[in-house]
VMD Tcl script that draws the C-alpha trace (Angstrom):
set ca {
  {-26.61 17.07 32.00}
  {-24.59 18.13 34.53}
  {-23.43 16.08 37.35}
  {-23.93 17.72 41.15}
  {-21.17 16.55 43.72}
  {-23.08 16.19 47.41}
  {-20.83 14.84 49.63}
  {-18.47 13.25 47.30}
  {-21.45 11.76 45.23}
  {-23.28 12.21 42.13}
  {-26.48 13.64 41.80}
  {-28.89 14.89 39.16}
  {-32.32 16.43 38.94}
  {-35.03 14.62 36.36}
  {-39.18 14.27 35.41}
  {-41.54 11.56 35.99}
  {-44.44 10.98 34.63}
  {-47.59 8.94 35.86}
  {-50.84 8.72 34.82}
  {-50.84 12.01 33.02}
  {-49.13 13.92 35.79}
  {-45.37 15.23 36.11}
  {-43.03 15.56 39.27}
  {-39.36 17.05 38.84}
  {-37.10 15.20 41.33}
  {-34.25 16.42 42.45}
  {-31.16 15.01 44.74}
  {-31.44 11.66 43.06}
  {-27.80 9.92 43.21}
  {-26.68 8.04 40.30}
  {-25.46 4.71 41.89}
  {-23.66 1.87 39.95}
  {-23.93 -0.34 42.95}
  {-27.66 -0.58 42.97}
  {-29.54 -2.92 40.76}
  {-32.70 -1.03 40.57}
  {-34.22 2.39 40.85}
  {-35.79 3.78 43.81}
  {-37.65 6.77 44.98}
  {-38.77 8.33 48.12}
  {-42.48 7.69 49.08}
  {-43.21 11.21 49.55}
  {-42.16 12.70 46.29}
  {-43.77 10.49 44.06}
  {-47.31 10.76 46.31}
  {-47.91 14.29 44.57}
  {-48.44 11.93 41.24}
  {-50.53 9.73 43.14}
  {-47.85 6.41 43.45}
  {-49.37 5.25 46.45}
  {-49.37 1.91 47.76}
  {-52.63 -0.03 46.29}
  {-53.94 -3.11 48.20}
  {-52.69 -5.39 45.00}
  {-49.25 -4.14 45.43}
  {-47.14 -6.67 46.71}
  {-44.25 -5.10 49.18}
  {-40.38 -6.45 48.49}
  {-37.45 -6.20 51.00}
  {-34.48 -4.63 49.51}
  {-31.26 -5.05 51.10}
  {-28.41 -2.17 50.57}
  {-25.11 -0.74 52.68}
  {-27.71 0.99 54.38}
  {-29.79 -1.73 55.58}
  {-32.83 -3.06 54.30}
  {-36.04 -1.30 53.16}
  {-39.62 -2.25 52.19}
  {-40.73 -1.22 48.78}
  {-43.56 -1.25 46.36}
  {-43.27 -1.51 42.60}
  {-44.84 1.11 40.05}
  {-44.64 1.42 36.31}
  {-43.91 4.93 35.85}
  {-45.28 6.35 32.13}
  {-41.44 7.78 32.01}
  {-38.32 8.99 33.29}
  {-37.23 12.07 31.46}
  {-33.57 13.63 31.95}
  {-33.21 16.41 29.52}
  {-34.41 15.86 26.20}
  {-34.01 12.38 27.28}
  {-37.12 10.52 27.86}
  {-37.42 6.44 29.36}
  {-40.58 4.88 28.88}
  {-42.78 2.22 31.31}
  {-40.00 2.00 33.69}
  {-40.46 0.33 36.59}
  {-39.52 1.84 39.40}
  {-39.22 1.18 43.57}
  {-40.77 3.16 46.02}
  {-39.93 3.24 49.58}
  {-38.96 5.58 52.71}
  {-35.33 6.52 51.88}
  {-34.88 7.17 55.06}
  {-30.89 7.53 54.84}
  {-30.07 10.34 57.06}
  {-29.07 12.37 54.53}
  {-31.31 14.22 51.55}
  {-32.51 12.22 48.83}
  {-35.19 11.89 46.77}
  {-33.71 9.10 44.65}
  {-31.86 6.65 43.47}
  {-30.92 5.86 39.75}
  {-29.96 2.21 39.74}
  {-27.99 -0.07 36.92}
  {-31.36 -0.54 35.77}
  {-31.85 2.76 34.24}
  {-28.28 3.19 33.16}
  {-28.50 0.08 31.05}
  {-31.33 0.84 29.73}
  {-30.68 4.22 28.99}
  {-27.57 3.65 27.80}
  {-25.44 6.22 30.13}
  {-22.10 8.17 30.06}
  {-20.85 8.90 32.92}
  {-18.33 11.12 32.66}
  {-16.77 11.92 36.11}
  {-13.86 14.12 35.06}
  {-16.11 16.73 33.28}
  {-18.65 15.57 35.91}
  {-21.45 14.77 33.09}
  {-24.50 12.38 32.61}
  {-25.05 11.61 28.76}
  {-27.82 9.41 28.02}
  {-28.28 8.05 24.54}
  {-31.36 8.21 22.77}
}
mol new
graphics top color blue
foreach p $ca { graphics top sphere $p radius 0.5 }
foreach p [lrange $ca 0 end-1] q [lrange $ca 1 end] { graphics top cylinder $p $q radius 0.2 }
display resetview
């Protein structure tokens, strides 16, 4: 897949899946210096991830400050022909002054075992 430059950062476009229904995300930065994985409230809401009363909230600390989240296991993450399954995701505001949907954290690009290739500016995952 190719990599989109925004501001001198890369971003990509990808599918989840929840509870048999799909969202494509898009302006979702792939970021080496976050741990985990976290989306913006209001694009996962049209597949229903909405805070339930068992959910228990986390503070999550970044560059940008810190954030309160919720954590959802997400059927998968697609990218491509690429497909992640019962990933756990965060979900929280992102509100960051600038647009973004997303954030693909180290978690993901373990687990998915990603190439990122900044010269040709490409995202390989292996499956």
């Amino acid at each position: 897949m190719q990599l989109v430059l925004q501001d001198c950062l890369p971003f990509i476009t990808f599918v989840v899946g929840y509870n048999e229904s799909i969202v494509e995300v898009s302006n979702v930065l792939i970021d080496t210096g976050s741990a985990s994985s976290i989306f913006a409230t209001d694009i996962v809401d049209a597949i229903q991830i909405v805070p339930l009363p068992q959910d228990t909230l986390h503070v999550i600390r970044g560059i940008g400050g810190t954030e309160v989240v919720f954590k959802r296991c997400v059927d998968f993450i697609q990218v491509d022909d690429f497909s992640l399954p019962n990933f756990e995701i965060e979900v929280g505001g992102m509100d960051y002054d600038f647009e973004i949907n997303g954030i693909l954290g180290m978690d993901f690009l373990i687990s998915s075992g990603a190439i990122i290739n900044l010269k040709d500016m490409h995202f390989h995952l292996n499956s």
